[in-house]
C-alpha positions as CSV (number, residue, x, y, z in Angstrom):
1,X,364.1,-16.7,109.2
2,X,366.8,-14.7,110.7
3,X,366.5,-10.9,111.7
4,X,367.8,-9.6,108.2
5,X,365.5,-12.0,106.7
6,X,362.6,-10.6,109.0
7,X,363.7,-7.2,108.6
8,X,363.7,-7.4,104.9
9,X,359.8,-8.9,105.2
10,X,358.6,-6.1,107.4
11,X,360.3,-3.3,105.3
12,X,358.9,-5.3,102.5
13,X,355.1,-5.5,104.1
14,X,355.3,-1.7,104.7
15,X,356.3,-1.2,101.2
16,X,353.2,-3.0,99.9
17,X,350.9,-1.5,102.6
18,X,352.3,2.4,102.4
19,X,351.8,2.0,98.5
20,X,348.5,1.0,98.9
21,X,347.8,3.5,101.3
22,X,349.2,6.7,98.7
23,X,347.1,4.8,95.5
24,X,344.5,5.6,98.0
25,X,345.3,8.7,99.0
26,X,345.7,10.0,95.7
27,X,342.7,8.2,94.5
28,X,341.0,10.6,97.3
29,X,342.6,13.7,96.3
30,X,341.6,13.1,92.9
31,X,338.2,12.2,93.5
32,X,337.9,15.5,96.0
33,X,339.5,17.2,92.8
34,X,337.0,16.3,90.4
35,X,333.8,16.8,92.9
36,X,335.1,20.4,93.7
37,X,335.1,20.3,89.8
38,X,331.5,19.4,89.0
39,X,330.9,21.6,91.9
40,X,331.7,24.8,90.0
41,X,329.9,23.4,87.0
42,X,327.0,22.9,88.8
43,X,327.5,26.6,90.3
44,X,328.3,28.5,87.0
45,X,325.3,26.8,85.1
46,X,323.0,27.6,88.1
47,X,324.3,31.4,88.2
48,X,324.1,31.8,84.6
49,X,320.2,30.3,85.0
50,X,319.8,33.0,87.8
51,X,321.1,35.5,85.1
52,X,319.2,34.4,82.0
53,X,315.7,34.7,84.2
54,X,316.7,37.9,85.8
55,X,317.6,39.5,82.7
56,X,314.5,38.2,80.7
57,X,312.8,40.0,83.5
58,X,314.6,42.9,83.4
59,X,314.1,43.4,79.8
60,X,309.9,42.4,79.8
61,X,309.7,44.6,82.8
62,X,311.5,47.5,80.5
63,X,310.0,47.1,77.3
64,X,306.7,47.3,79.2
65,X,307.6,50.8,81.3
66,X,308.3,52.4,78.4
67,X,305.3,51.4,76.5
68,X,303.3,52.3,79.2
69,X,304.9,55.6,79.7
70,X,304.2,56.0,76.1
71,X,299.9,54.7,76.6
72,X,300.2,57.4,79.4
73,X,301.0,60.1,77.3
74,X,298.6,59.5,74.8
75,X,295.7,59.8,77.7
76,X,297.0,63.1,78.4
77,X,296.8,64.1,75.0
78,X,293.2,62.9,74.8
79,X,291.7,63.1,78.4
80,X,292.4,63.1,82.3
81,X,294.2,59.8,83.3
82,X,291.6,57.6,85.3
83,X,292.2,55.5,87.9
84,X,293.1,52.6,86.1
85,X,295.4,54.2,83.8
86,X,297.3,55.5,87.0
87,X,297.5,52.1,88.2
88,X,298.6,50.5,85.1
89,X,301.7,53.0,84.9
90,X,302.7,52.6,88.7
91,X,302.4,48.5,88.0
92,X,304.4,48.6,85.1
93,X,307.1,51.0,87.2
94,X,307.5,49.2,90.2
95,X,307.5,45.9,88.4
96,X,310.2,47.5,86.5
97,X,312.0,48.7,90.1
98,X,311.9,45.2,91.6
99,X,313.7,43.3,88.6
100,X,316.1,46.5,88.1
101,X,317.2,45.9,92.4
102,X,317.1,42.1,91.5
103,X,319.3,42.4,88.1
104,X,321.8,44.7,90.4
105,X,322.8,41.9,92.6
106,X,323.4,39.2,90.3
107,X,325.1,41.7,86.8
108,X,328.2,42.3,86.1
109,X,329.6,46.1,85.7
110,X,329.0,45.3,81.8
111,X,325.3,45.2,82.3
112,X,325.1,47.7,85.4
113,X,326.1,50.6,83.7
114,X,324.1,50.0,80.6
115,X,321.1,49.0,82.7
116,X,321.3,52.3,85.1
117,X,321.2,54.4,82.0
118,X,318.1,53.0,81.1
119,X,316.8,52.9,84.5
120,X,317.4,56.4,84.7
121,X,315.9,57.5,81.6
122,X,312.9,55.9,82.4
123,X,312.8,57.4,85.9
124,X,313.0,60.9,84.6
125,X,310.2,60.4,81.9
126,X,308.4,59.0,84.4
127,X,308.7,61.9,86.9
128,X,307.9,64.0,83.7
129,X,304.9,62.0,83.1
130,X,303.7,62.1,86.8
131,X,304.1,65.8,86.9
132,X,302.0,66.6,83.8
133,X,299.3,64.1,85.1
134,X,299.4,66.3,88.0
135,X,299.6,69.6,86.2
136,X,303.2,70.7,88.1
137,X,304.9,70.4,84.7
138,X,308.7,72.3,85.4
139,X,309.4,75.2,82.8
140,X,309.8,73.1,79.3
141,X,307.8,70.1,80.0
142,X,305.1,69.1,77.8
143,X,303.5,66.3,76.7
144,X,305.3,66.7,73.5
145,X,309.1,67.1,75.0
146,X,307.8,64.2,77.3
147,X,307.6,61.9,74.0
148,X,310.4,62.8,72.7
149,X,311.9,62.1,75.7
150,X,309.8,58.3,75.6
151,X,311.3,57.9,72.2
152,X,315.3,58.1,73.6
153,X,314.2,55.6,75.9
154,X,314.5,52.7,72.5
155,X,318.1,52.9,72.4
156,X,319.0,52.2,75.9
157,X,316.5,49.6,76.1
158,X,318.6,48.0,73.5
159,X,321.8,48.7,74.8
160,X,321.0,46.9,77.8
161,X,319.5,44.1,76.1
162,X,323.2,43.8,74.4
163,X,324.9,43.7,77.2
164,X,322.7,41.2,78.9
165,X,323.1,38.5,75.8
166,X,326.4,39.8,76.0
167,X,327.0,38.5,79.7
168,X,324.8,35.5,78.7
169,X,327.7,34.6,75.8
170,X,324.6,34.6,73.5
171,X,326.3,36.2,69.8
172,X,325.0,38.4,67.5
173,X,322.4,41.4,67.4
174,X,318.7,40.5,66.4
Protein backbone atom coordinates (compact mmCIF):
# COMPACT_ATOMS: atom_id res chain seq x y z
CA UNK A 1 0.00 0.00 0.00
CA UNK A 2 1.44 3.30 -0.74
CA UNK A 3 1.04 6.54 1.35
CA UNK A 4 -2.19 7.74 -0.51
CA UNK A 5 -3.39 4.32 -0.15
CA UNK A 6 -2.56 4.49 3.64
CA UNK A 7 -3.74 7.87 3.91
CA UNK A 8 -7.02 7.12 2.46
CA UNK A 9 -7.37 4.00 5.15
CA UNK A 10 -6.61 6.10 8.14
CA UNK A 11 -8.92 8.96 7.04
CA UNK A 12 -11.22 6.18 6.34
CA UNK A 13 -10.66 4.41 10.04
CA UNK A 14 -11.36 7.81 11.54
CA UNK A 15 -14.37 8.26 9.60
CA UNK A 16 -15.81 4.91 10.96
CA UNK A 17 -14.55 5.54 14.51
CA UNK A 18 -15.59 9.48 14.82
CA UNK A 19 -19.08 8.29 13.52
CA UNK A 20 -19.27 5.86 16.04
CA UNK A 21 -18.20 8.11 18.53
CA UNK A 22 -21.19 11.09 17.61
CA UNK A 23 -23.99 7.88 17.38
CA UNK A 24 -22.71 7.69 20.83
CA UNK A 25 -22.57 10.95 21.76
CA UNK A 26 -25.88 11.71 20.70
CA UNK A 27 -27.27 8.52 21.99
CA UNK A 28 -25.91 10.18 25.42
CA UNK A 29 -27.36 13.48 24.95
CA UNK A 30 -30.55 11.89 24.21
CA UNK A 31 -30.65 9.62 26.90
CA UNK A 32 -29.52 12.70 29.45
CA UNK A 33 -32.57 14.42 27.58
CA UNK A 34 -35.10 11.98 28.31
CA UNK A 35 -33.87 11.27 32.15
CA UNK A 36 -34.00 15.17 32.83
CA UNK A 37 -37.51 14.43 31.20
CA UNK A 38 -38.92 11.74 33.51
CA UNK A 39 -37.10 13.86 36.08
CA UNK A 40 -39.70 16.63 35.97
CA UNK A 41 -42.42 14.04 35.69
CA UNK A 42 -41.45 12.53 38.66
CA UNK A 43 -41.12 16.12 40.30
CA UNK A 44 -44.56 17.69 39.07
CA UNK A 45 -46.50 14.45 40.17
CA UNK A 46 -44.64 14.48 43.55
CA UNK A 47 -45.51 18.38 44.02
CA UNK A 48 -48.95 18.01 42.89
CA UNK A 49 -49.13 14.92 45.70
CA UNK A 50 -47.60 17.48 48.19
CA UNK A 51 -50.47 19.86 47.12
CA UNK A 52 -53.48 17.49 46.97
CA UNK A 53 -52.52 16.32 50.87
CA UNK A 54 -51.85 19.85 51.94
CA UNK A 55 -54.92 21.15 50.68
CA UNK A 56 -57.18 18.24 51.92
CA UNK A 57 -55.68 19.37 55.07
CA UNK A 58 -56.21 22.78 54.74
CA UNK A 59 -59.78 22.36 53.96
CA UNK A 60 -60.58 19.45 57.07
CA UNK A 61 -58.65 21.70 59.22
CA UNK A 62 -61.21 24.68 58.00
CA UNK A 63 -64.37 23.14 57.84
CA UNK A 64 -63.53 21.94 61.41
CA UNK A 65 -62.57 25.74 62.91
CA UNK A 66 -65.53 26.98 61.83
CA UNK A 67 -67.72 24.34 63.10
CA UNK A 68 -66.08 24.57 66.20
CA UNK A 69 -66.33 28.29 66.41
CA UNK A 70 -69.90 27.73 65.76
CA UNK A 71 -70.19 24.55 68.98
CA UNK A 72 -68.44 27.51 70.90
CA UNK A 73 -71.02 29.79 70.48
CA UNK A 74 -73.75 27.74 71.21
CA UNK A 75 -71.99 27.03 74.90
CA UNK A 76 -72.09 30.64 75.43
CA UNK A 77 -75.56 30.78 74.70
CA UNK A 78 -76.34 28.04 77.15
CA UNK A 79 -73.57 27.99 79.82
CA UNK A 80 -69.80 28.97 80.75
CA UNK A 81 -67.35 27.24 78.32
CA UNK A 82 -65.53 24.40 80.41
CA UNK A 83 -62.29 23.31 80.11
CA UNK A 84 -62.77 20.99 77.49
CA UNK A 85 -64.74 23.13 75.35
CA UNK A 86 -61.81 25.65 75.58
CA UNK A 87 -59.54 23.07 74.47
CA UNK A 88 -61.51 21.70 71.74
CA UNK A 89 -61.67 25.26 70.05
CA UNK A 90 -57.75 26.06 70.57
CA UNK A 91 -57.18 22.32 68.95
CA UNK A 92 -59.27 22.90 66.13
CA UNK A 93 -57.46 26.62 65.67
CA UNK A 94 -54.05 25.79 65.79
CA UNK A 95 -54.59 22.66 63.76
CA UNK A 96 -56.07 25.00 61.40
CA UNK A 97 -52.78 27.56 61.82
CA UNK A 98 -50.25 24.67 61.14
CA UNK A 99 -51.89 23.51 57.70
CA UNK A 100 -52.68 27.32 56.77
CA UNK A 101 -48.36 27.98 57.34
CA UNK A 102 -47.91 24.55 55.50
CA UNK A 103 -50.45 25.34 52.47
CA UNK A 104 -48.51 28.95 52.26
CA UNK A 105 -45.36 27.38 51.15
CA UNK A 106 -46.38 24.96 48.65
CA UNK A 107 -49.86 27.36 46.91
CA UNK A 108 -49.85 29.37 44.30
CA UNK A 109 -51.10 33.19 44.55
CA UNK A 110 -54.49 31.58 43.16
CA UNK A 111 -55.07 29.78 46.39
CA UNK A 112 -53.14 32.30 48.76
CA UNK A 113 -55.33 35.01 48.40
CA UNK A 114 -58.53 33.04 48.62
CA UNK A 115 -57.11 31.01 51.53
CA UNK A 116 -55.88 34.39 53.61
CA UNK A 117 -59.43 35.56 53.29
CA UNK A 118 -60.65 32.71 54.97
CA UNK A 119 -57.83 32.54 57.34
CA UNK A 120 -58.68 35.90 58.33
CA UNK A 121 -62.20 35.55 58.85
CA UNK A 122 -61.86 32.90 60.96
CA UNK A 123 -59.15 34.67 62.99
CA UNK A 124 -61.42 37.59 63.80
CA UNK A 125 -64.48 35.29 64.82
CA UNK A 126 -62.26 33.60 66.70
CA UNK A 127 -60.82 36.64 68.62
CA UNK A 128 -64.66 37.61 68.85
CA UNK A 129 -65.33 34.31 70.36
CA UNK A 130 -62.37 34.35 72.80
CA UNK A 131 -63.38 37.74 73.99
CA UNK A 132 -66.99 36.94 74.78
CA UNK A 133 -65.76 33.69 76.56
CA UNK A 134 -63.82 36.10 78.52
CA UNK A 135 -66.40 38.68 78.99
CA UNK A 136 -64.14 41.71 77.15
CA UNK A 137 -66.61 41.80 74.25
CA UNK A 138 -65.56 45.36 72.16
CA UNK A 139 -68.68 47.77 71.75
CA UNK A 140 -71.05 45.60 69.20
CA UNK A 141 -70.02 42.19 69.88
CA UNK A 142 -72.37 39.60 70.89
CA UNK A 143 -72.93 36.28 70.65
CA UNK A 144 -75.45 36.97 68.04
CA UNK A 145 -73.20 39.44 65.64
CA UNK A 146 -70.53 36.63 66.49
CA UNK A 147 -72.83 34.04 64.48
CA UNK A 148 -73.55 35.99 61.98
CA UNK A 149 -70.15 36.58 61.68
CA UNK A 150 -69.59 32.34 61.88
CA UNK A 151 -72.14 32.21 59.08
CA UNK A 152 -69.83 34.53 56.45
CA UNK A 153 -67.25 32.20 57.19
CA UNK A 154 -69.31 29.30 54.49
CA UNK A 155 -68.47 31.23 51.53
CA UNK A 156 -64.84 31.65 51.86
CA UNK A 157 -64.49 28.16 53.01
CA UNK A 158 -65.78 27.46 49.63
CA UNK A 159 -63.92 29.81 47.68
CA UNK A 160 -60.87 28.39 48.84
CA UNK A 161 -61.88 25.00 48.28
CA UNK A 162 -62.31 26.25 44.50
CA UNK A 163 -59.34 27.47 44.11
CA UNK A 164 -57.55 24.46 45.61
CA UNK A 165 -59.36 21.89 42.99
CA UNK A 166 -58.68 24.68 40.84
CA UNK A 167 -54.79 24.42 41.25
CA UNK A 168 -55.29 20.63 41.57
CA UNK A 169 -56.80 20.75 37.64
CA UNK A 170 -59.74 18.92 39.32
CA UNK A 171 -63.16 20.49 37.00
CA UNK A 172 -66.34 21.41 38.06
CA UNK A 173 -68.04 22.70 41.41
CA UNK A 174 -69.72 19.95 43.78
Amino acid sequence: MDVAGAAVAVVGVAGTLGAALLTQRGAERAKRRELELARGFQEARESLALRRECYTRLYRDARQFATALTRHLHVLRERRPDEGDVRALEEAKDAHRNHWSETLMVAPDAVIAPGDEANQALTRVYGMVKRLEQDNARPGESVASAARAQDELWPLIKALRHAMRQDLGVGGEF
